[in-house]
N, CA, C and O atoms as a GROMACS GRO file, in nm:
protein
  412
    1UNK      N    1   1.678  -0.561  -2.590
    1UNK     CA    2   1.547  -0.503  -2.588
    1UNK      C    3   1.528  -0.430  -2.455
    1UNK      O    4   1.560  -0.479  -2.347
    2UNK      N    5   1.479  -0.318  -2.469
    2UNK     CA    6   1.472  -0.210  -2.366
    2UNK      C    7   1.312  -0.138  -2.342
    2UNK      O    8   1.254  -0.068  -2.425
    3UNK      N    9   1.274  -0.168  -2.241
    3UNK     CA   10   1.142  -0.185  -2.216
    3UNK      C   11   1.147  -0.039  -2.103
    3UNK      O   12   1.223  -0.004  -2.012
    4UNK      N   13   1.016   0.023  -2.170
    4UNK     CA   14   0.998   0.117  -2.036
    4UNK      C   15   0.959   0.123  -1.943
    4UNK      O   16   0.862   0.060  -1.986
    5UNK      N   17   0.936   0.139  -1.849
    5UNK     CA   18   0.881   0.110  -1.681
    5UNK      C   19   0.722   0.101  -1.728
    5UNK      O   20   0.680  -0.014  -1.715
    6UNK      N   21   0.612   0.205  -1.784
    6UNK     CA   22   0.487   0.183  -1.844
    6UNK      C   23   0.492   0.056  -1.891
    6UNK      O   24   0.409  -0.021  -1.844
    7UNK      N   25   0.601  -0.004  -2.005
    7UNK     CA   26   0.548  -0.148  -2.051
    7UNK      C   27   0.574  -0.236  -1.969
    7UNK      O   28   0.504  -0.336  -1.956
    8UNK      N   29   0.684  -0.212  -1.896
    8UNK     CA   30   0.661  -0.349  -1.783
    8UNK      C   31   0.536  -0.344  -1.682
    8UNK      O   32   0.456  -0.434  -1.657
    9UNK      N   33   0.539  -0.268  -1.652
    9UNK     CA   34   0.397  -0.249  -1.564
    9UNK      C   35   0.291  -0.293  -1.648
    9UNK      O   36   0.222  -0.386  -1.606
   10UNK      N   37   0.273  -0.258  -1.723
   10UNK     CA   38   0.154  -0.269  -1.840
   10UNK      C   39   0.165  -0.465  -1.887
   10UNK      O   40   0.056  -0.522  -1.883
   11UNK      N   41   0.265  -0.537  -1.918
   11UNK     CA   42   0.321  -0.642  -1.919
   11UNK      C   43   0.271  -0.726  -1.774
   11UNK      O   44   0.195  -0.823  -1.775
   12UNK      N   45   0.313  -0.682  -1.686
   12UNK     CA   46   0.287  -0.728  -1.575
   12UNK      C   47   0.145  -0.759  -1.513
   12UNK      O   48   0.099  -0.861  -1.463
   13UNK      N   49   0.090  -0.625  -1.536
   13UNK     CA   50  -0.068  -0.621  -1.498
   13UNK      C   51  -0.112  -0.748  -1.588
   13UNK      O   52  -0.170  -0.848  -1.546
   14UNK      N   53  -0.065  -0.719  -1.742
   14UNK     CA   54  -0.173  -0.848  -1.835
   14UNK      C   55  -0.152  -0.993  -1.723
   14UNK      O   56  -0.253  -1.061  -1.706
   15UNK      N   57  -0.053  -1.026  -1.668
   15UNK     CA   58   0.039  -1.174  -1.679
   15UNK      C   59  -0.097  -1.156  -1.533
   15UNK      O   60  -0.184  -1.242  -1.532
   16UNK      N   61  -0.102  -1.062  -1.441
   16UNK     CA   62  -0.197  -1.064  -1.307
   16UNK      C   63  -0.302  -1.084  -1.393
   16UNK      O   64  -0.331  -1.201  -1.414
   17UNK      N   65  -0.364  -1.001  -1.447
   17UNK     CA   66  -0.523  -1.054  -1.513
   17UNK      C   67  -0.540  -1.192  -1.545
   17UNK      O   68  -0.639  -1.248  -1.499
   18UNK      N   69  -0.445  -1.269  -1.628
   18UNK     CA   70  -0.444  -1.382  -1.675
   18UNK      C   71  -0.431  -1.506  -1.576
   18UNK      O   72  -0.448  -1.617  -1.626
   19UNK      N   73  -0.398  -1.497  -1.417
   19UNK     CA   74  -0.389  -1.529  -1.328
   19UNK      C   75  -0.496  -1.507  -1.275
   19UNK      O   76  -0.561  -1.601  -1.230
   20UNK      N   77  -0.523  -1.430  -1.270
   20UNK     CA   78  -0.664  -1.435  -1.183
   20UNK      C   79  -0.817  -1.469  -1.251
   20UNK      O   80  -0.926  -1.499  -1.201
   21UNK      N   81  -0.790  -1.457  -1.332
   21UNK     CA   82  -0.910  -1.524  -1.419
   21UNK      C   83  -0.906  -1.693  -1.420
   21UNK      O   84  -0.999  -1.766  -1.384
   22UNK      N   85  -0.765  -1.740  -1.477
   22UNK     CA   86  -0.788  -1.868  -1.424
   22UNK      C   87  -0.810  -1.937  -1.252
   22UNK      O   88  -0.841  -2.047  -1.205
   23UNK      N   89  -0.776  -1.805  -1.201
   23UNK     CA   90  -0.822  -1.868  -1.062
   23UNK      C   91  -1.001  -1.844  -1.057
   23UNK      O   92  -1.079  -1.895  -0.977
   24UNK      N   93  -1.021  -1.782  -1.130
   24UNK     CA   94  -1.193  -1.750  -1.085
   24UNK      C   95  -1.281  -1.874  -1.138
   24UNK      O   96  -1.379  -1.934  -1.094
   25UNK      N   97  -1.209  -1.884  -1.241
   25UNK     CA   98  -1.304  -1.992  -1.319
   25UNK      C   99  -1.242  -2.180  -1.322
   25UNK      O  100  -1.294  -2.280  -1.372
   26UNK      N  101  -1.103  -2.160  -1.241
   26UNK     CA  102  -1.095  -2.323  -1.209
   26UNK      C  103  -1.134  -2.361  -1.078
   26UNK      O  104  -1.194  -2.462  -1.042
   27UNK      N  105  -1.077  -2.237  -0.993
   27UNK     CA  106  -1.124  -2.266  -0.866
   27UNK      C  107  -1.230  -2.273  -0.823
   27UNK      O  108  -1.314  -2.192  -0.861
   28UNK      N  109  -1.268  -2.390  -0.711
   28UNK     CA  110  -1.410  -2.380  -0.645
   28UNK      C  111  -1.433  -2.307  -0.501
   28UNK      O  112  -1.532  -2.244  -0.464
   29UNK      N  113  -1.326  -2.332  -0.440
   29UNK     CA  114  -1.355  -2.260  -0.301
   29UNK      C  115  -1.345  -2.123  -0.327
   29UNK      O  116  -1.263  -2.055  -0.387
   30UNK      N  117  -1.478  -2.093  -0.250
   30UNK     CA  118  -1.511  -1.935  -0.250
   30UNK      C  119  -1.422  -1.854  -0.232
   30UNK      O  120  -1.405  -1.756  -0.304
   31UNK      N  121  -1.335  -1.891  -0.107
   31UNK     CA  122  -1.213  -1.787  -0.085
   31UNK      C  123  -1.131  -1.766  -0.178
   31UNK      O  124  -1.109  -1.648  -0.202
   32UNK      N  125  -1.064  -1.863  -0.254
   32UNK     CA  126  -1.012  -1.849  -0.361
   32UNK      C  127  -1.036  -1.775  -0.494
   32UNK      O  128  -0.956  -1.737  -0.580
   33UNK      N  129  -1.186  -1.766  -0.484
   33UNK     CA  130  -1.236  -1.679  -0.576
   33UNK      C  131  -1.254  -1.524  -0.578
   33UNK      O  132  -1.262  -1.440  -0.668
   34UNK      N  133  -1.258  -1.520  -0.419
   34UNK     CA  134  -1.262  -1.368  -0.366
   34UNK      C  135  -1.118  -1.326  -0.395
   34UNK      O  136  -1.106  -1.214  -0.445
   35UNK      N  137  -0.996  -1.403  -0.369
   35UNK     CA  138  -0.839  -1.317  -0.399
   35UNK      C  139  -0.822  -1.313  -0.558
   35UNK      O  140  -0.762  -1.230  -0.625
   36UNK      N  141  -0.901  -1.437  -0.602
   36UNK     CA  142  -0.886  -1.388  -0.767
   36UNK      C  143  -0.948  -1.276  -0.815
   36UNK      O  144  -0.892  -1.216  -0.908
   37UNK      N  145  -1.037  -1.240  -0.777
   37UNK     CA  146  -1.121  -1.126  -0.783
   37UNK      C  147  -1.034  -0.992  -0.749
   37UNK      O  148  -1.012  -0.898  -0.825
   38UNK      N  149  -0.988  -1.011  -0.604
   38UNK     CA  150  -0.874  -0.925  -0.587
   38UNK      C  151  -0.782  -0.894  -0.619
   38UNK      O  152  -0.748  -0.778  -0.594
   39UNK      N  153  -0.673  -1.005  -0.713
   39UNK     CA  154  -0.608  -0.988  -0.820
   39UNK      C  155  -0.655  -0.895  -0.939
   39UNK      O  156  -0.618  -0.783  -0.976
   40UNK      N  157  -0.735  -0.970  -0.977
   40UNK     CA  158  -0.818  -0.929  -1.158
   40UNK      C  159  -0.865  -0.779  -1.082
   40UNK      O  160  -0.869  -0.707  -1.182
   41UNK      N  161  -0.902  -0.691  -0.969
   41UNK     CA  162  -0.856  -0.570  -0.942
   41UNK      C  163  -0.742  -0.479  -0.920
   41UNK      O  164  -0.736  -0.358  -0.897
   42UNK      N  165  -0.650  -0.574  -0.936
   42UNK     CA  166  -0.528  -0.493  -0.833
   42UNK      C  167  -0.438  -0.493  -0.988
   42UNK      O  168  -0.374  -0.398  -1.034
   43UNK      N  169  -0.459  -0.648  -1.058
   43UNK     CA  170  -0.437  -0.574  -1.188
   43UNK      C  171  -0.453  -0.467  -1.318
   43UNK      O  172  -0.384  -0.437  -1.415
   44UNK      N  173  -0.604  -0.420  -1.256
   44UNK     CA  174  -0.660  -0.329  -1.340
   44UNK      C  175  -0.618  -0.232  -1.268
   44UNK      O  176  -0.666  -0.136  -1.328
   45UNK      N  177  -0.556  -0.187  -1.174
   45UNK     CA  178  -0.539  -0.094  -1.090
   45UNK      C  179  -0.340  -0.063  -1.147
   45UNK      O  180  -0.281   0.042  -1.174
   46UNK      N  181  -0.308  -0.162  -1.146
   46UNK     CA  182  -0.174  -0.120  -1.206
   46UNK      C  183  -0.117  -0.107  -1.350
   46UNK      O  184  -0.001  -0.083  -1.384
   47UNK      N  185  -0.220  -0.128  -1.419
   47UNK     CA  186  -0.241  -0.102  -1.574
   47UNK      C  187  -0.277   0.032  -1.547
   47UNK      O  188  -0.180   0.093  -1.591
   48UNK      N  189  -0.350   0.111  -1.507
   48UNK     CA  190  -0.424   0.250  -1.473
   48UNK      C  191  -0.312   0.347  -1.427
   48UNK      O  192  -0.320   0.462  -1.470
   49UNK      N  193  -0.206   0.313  -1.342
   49UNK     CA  194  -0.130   0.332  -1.303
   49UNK      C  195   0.040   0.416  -1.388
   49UNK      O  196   0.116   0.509  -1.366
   50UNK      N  197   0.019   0.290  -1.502
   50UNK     CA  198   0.124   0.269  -1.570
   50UNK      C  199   0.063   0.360  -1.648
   50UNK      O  200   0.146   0.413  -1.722
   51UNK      N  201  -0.093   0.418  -1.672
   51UNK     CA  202  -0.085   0.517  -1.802
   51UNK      C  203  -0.068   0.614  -1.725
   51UNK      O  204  -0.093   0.706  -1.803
   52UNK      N  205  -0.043   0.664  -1.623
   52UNK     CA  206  -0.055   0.762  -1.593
   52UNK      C  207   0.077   0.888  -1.621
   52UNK      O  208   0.064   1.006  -1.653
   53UNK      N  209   0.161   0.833  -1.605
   53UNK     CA  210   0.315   0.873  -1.629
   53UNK      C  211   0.360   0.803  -1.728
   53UNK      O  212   0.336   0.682  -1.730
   54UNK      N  213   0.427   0.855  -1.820
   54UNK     CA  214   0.496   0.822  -1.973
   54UNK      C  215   0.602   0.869  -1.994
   54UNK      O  216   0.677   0.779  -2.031
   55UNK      N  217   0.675   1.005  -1.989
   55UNK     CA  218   0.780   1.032  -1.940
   55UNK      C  219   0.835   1.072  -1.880
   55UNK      O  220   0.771   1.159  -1.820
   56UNK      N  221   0.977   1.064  -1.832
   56UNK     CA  222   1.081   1.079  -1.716
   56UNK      C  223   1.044   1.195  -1.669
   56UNK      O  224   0.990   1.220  -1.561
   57UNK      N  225   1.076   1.268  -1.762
   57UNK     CA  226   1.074   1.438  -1.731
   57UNK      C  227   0.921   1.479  -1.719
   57UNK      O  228   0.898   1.528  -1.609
   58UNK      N  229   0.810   1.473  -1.801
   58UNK     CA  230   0.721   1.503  -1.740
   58UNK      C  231   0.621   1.503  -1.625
   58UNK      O  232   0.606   1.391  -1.576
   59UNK      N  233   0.572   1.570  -1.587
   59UNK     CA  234   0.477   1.544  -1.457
   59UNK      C  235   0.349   1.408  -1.501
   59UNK      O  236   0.290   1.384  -1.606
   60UNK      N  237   0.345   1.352  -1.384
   60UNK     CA  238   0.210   1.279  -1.401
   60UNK      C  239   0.100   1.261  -1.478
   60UNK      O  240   0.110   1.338  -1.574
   61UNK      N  241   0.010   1.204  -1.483
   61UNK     CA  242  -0.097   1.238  -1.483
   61UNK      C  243  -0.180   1.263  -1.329
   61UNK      O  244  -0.110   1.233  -1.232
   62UNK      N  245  -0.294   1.305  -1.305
   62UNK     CA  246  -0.355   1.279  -1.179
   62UNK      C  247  -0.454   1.180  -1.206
   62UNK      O  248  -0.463   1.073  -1.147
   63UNK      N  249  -0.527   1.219  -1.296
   63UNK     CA  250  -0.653   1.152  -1.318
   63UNK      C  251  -0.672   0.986  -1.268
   63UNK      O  252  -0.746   0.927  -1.190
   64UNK      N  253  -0.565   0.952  -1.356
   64UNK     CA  254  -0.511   0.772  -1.327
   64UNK      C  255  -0.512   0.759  -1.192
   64UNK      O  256  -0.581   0.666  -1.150
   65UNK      N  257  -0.439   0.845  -1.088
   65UNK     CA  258  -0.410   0.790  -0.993
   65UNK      C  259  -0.503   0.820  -0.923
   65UNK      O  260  -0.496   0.762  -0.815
   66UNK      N  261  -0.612   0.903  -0.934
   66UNK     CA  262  -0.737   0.930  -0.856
   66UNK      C  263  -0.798   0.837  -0.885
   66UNK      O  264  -0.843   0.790  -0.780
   67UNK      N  265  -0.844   0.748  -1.012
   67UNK     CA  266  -0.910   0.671  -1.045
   67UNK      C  267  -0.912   0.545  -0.950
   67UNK      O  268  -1.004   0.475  -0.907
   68UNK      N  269  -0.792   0.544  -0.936
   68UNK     CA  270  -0.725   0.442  -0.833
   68UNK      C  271  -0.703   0.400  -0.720
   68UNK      O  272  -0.671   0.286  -0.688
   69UNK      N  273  -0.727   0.529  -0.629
   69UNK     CA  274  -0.730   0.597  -0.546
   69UNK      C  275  -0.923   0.514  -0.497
   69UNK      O  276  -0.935   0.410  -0.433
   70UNK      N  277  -1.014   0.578  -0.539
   70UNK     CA  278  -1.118   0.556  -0.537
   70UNK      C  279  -1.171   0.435  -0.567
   70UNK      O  280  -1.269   0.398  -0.502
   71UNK      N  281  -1.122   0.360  -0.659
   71UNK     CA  282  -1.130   0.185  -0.657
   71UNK      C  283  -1.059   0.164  -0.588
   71UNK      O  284  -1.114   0.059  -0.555
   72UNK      N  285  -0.959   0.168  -0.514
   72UNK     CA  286  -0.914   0.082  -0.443
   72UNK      C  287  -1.045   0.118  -0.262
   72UNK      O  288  -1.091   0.035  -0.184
   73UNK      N  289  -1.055   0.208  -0.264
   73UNK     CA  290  -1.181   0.246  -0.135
   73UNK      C  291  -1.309   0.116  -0.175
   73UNK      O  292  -1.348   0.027  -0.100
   74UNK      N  293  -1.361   0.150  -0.348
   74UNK     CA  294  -1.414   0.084  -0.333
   74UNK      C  295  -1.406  -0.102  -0.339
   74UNK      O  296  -1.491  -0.190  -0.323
   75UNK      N  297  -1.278  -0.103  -0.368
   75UNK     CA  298  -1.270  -0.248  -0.388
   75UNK      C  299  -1.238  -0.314  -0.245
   75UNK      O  300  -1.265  -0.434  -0.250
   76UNK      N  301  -1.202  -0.286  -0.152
   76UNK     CA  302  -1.164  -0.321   0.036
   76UNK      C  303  -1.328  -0.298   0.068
   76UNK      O  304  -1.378  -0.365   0.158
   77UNK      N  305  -1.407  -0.205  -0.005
   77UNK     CA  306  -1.574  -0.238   0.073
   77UNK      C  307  -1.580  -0.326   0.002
   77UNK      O  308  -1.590  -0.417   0.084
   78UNK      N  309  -1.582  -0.399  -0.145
   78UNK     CA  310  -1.659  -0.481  -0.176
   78UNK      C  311  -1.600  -0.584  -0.150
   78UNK      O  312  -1.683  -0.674  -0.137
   79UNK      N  313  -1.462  -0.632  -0.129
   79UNK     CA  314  -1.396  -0.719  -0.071
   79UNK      C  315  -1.443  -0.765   0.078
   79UNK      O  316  -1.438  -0.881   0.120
   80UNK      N  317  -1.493  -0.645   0.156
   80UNK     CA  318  -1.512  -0.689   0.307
   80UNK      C  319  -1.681  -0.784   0.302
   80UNK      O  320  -1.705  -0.880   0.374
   81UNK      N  321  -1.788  -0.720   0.190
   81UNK     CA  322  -1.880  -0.737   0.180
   81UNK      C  323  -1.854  -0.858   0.124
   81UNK      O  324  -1.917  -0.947   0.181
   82UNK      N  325  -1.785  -0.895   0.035
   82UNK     CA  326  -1.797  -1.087   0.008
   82UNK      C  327  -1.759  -1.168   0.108
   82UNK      O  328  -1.826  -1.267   0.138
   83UNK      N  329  -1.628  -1.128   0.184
   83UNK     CA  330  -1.600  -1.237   0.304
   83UNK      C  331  -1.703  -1.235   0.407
   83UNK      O  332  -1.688  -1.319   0.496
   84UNK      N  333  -1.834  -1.136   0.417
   84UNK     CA  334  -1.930  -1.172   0.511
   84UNK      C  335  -1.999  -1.233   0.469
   84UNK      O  336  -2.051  -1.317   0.543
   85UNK      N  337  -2.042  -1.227   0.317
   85UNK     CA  338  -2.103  -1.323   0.244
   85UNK      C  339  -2.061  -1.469   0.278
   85UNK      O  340  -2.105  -1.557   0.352
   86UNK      N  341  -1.946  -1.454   0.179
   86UNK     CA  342  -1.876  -1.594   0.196
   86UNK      C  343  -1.957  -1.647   0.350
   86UNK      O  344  -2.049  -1.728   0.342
   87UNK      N  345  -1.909  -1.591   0.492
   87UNK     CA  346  -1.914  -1.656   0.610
   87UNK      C  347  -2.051  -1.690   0.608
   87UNK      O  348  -2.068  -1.810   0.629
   88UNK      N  349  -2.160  -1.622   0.589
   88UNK     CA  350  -2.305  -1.659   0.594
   88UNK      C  351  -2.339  -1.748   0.512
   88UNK      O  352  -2.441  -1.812   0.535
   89UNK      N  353  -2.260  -1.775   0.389
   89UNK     CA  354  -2.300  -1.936   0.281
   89UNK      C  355  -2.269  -2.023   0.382
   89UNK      O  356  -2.361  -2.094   0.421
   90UNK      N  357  -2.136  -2.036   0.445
   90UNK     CA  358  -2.074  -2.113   0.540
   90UNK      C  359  -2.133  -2.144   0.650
   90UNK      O  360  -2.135  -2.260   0.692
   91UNK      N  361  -2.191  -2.038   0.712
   91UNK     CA  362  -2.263  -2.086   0.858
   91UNK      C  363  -2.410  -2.145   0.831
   91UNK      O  364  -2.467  -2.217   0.913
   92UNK      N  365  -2.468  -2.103   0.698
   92UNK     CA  366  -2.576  -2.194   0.609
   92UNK      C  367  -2.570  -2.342   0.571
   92UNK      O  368  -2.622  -2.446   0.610
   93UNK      N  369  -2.511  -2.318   0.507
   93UNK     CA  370  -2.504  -2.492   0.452
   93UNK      C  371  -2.355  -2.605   0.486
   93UNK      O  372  -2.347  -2.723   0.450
   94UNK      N  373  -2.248  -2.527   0.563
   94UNK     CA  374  -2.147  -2.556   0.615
   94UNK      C  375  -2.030  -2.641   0.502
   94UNK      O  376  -1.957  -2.738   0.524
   95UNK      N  377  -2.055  -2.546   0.358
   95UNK     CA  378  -1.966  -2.593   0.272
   95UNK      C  379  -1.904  -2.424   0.218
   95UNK      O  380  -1.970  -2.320   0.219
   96UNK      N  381  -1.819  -2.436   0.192
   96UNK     CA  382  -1.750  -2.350   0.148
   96UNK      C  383  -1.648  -2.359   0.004
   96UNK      O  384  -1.538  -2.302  -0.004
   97UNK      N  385  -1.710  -2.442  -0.105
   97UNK     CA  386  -1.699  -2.447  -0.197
   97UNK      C  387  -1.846  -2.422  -0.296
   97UNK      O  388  -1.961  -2.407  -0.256
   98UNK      N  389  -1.788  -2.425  -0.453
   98UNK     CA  390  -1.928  -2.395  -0.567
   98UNK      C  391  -1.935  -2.590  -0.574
   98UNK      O  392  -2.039  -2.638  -0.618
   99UNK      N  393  -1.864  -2.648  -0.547
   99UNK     CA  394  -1.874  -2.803  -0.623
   99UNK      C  395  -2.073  -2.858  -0.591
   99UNK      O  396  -2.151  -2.806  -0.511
  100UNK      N  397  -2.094  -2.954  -0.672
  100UNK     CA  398  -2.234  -3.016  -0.665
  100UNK      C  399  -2.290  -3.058  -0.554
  100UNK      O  400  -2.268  -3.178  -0.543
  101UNK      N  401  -2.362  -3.011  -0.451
  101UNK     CA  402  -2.381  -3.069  -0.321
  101UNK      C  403  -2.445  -3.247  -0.328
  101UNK      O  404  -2.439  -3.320  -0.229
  102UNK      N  405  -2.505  -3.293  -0.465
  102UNK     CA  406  -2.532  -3.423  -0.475
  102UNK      C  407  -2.421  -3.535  -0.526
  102UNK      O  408  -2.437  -3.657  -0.528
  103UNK      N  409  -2.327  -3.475  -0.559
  103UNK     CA  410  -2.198  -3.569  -0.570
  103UNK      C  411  -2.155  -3.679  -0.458
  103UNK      O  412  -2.054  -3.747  -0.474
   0.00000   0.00000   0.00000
């Protein structure tokens, strides 16, 4: 079986999504939730990627990789904007997990 560079990429991205989702929703510490987050982007970012070019010989697409281009700008702001978050839950209530604070 002979797979094209699009389906492995495309293959690959799913196996990152599926990873990072279970990190969003088992994990409790915040930080952990922010790289899953960053995953479940970086996988949508290389699925986007993989449509962009289809064959050898032809040229690109652009579109894809502009798309990409521009989420990734915006995903490092919204990434910087949760770890200040994150730090201000932290310097608040001095826990840095979602778990039950009455446990």
């Amino acid at each position: 079986m002979s797979l094209e560079p699009y389906q492995l990429y495309a293959m690959t991205a799913g196996l990152i999504f599926g990873m990072s989702l279970i990190g969003i929703f088992l994990r409790r510490h915040i930080f952990h939730k922010i790289i899953a987050v960053n995953m479940l982007g970086a996988s949508v970012f290389l699925l986007l990627v993989s449509f962009g070019a289809r064959d050898a010989g032809a040229f690109a697409d652009p579109v894809p990789h502009a798309m990409v281009i521009t989420g990734l700008v915006v995903a490092v702001s919204a990434s910087a904007f949760a770890l200040a978050l994150a730090r201000r839950i932290y310097r608040e209530t001095g826990r840095s997990d979602f778990s039950d604070p009455h446990e």
